[in-house]
N, C-alpha and C positions, 0 to 999 in steps of 0.2 A: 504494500500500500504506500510507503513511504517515496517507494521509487515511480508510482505513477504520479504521487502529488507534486515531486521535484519534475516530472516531465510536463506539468501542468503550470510550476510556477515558471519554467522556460519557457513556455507558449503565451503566458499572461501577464506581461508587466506595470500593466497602465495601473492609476490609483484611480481609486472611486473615491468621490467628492463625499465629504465629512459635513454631518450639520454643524450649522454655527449654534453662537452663542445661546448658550442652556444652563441652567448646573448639569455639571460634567464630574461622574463619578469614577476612581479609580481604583484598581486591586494592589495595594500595595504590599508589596513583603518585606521591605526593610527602609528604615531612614538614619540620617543622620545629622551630627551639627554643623559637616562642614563637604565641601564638594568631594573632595579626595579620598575623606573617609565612605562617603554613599557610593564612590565608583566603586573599590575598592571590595564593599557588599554587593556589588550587581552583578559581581560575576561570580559569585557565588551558588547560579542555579543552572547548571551546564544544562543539566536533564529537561527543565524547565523551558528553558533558552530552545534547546532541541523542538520541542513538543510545540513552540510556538515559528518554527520555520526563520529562527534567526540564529546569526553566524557569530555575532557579539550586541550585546549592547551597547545603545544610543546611552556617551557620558554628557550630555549637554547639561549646562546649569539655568536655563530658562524655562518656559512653558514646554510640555511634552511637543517634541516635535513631531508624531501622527499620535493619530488615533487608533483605535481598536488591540490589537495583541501585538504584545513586543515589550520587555525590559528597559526600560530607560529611567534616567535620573532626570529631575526636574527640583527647584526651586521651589517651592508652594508662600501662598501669603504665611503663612508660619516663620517662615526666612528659614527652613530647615530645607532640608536637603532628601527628597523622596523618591525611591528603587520603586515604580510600579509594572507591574504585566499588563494591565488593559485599563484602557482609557476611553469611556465611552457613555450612552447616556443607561439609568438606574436596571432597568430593565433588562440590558445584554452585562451589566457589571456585574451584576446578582446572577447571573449564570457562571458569568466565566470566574467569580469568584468559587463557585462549588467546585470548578474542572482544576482551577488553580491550587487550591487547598489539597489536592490529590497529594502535589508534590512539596507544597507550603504552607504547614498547619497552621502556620502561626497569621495567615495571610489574611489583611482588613481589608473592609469597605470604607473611601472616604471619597468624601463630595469637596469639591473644590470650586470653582467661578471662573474658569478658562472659555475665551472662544477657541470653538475648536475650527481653524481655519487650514487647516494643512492634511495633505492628504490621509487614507483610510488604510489602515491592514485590513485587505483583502481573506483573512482565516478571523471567521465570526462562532462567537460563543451561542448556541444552540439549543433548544431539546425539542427532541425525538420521538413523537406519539408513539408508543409502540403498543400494537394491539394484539399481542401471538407472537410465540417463538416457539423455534422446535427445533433439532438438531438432524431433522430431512427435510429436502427441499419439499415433497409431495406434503408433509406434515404441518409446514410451514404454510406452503399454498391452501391445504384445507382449512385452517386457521384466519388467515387472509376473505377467502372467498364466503366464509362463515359470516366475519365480520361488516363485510364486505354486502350479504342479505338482510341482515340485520339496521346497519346501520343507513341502508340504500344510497353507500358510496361504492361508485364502481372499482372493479381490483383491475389491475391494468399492470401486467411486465416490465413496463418501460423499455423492452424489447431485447431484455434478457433471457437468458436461456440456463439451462443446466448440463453442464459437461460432467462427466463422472471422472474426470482427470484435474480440472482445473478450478471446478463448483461453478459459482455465480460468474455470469463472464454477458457481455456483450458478440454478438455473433463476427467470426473475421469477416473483413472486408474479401467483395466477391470483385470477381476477372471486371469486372466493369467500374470498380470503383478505383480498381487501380491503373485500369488506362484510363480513366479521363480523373486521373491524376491530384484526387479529391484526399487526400488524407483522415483518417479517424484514428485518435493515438487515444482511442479506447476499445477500438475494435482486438476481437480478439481477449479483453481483459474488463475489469470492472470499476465502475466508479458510481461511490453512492449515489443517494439521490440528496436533491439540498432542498429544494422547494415543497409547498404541497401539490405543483401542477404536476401533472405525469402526459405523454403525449402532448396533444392539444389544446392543454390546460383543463382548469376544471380540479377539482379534488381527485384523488384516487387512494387504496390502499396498495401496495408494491410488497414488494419480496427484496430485503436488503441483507448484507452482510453484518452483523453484530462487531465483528473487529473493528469495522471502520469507523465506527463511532464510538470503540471504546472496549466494547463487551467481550465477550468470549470467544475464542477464537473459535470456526467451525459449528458454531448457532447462526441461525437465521433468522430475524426479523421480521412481522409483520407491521409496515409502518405505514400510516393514516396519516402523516403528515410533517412540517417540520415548524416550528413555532419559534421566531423571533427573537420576542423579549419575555421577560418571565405572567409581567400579567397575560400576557395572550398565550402563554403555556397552563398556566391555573386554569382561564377560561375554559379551554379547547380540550385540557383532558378531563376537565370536569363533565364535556356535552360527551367526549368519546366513552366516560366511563358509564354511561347508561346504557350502553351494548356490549359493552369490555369489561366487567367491574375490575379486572385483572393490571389494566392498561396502566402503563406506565409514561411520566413524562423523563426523558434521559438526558441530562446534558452531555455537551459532545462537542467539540470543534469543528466547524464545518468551513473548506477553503470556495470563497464564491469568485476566485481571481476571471473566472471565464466561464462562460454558458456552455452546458451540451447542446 
C-alpha cells in the first residue's frame, strides 16, 4: 500500500486551497520555550513523521506554514514554541487527533486564531462507515448487499474484482488501453475508496481493504461511506446504525492528492 500511495504522490503534486480565517485547531505533541529546543523535539516522531508522508519537519518559527498533516514548529500567541501534526479546522482535528494519539499518547487539542492562507496537505484525517467485515471476499459481499437491502443504498464494486492471488485488485488494463496509450497506475492493483460517491456518484456500499485504513491485515470491509469531519461522522453513523447496529465509525488517513 505504501508503494502505490508514493506512486500517487508522484503523479499529484499541486496543493489544494486551505480555508481562510477560522479558529484553526491543532494536534500538538510537544512545545517548548524556545525555537531550538521545539526543533530539537520534532524530530523526535520518525514513525509519526513516516505515517504522515513527510521526509523531515517544517522548523519554521512563525504561523504553520500549511495546513492539514505534517510536523512542524510554529510560534503560537503564547510566545512559546509549538511541535504540531495537523492543522486544521475542529472537526478533521478531532479525528486526526485519535489517529495521532496511536503513536503520541500524550498528544493535545489546541485552538489557536491563525488564517490559514497557504496551501493544504493533501493526506486528510477521516472515518470510515463501516457496515460488515468478514475475512472472504463472498462473506464480505453478502454482508455488503444485506446492508445494502436494508438500508436501500445500492452496493456497487467500484469495479473491483477478486483475484485469488492478489485479493482486492482493480482489473489490468486490456490491448486497447495500452495502444491508445491511456495509463491507469491502479490497474492491475488496488486503491481505497475516499468519497461516498462510487461510479456515477450517488451513495453506495463497496467492498474495501481493512489494511488500508488501518485495520487488519487480510479482513475486508463493508463501507457505506466516508465522512469528513467528526460531526458528520456522529450524524451518518448514527442514520447507518438503524440497519447496522454493529457499524462502526473508523478513523483513518485518507491521501485525496488526485481523483480516480
Amino acid at each position: 500500500m505504501r508503494a502505490l500511495l508514493t506512486a500517487v504522490v508522484g503523479l499529484c503534486l499541486w496543493a489544494i486551497p486551505a480555508a481562510a480565517a477560522e479558529p484553526v485547531f491543532a494536534v500538538e505533541v510537544a512545545e517548548a520555550p524556545t525555537l531550538a529546543e521545539a526543533q530539537e523535539r520534532s524530530v523526535r516522531f520518525p514513525k509519526l513523521a513516516e505515517q504522515l508522508g513527510q521526509l523531515a519537519p517544517s522548523t519554521g518559527s512563525g504561523a504553520p506554514e500549511r495546513a492539514g498533516a505534517g510536523i512542524q514548529v510554529y510560534q503560537a500567541e503564547d510566545e512559546r514554541f509549538h511541535v504540531v501534526a495537523f492543522v486544521g479546522p475542529q472537526g478533521q482535528a478531532t479525528i486526526a487527533l485519535e489517529l495521532i494519539r496511536h503513536e503520541v499518547p500524550t498528544a493535545r487539542l489546541t485552538e489557536h486564531r491563525i488564517e490559514l492562507s497557504m496551501p493544504e496537505s493533501e493526506l486528510v484525517p477521516v472515518r470510515v462507515l463501516v457496515v460488515g467485515r468478514d475475512g472472504s471476499y463472498p462473506g464480505a459481499v453478502a454482508q455488503a448487499r444485506s446492508f445494502a437491502a436494508r438500508a436501500g443504498v445500492p452496493y456497487h464494486s467500484r469495479g473491483l474484482i477478486w483475484d485469488s492471488r492478489q485479493g482486492l485488485v482493480f482489473p489490468p488494463p486490456t490491448d486497447e488501453d495500452t495502444d491508445a496509450g491511456v495509463p491507469d497506475p491502479f490497474a492491475g492493483g488496488y486503491f481505497y475508496r475516499r468519497t461516498d460517491s462510487c461510479g456515477e456518484g450517488g451513495e453506495c456500499v463497496s467492498i474495501e481493504e481493512a489494511e488500508a485504513y488501518g485495520g487488519d491485515r487480510g479482513e475486508l470491509w463493508a463501507v457505506a461511506g466516508v465522512a469528513l469531519d467528526e460531526e458528520d461522522a456522529r450524524t451518518r453513523i448514527a442514520a447507518v446504525r438503524r440497519f447496522a447496529p454493529q457499524a462502526r465509525a473508523v478513523a483513518a488517513w485518507v491521501w485525496m492528492g488526485c481523483p480516480l
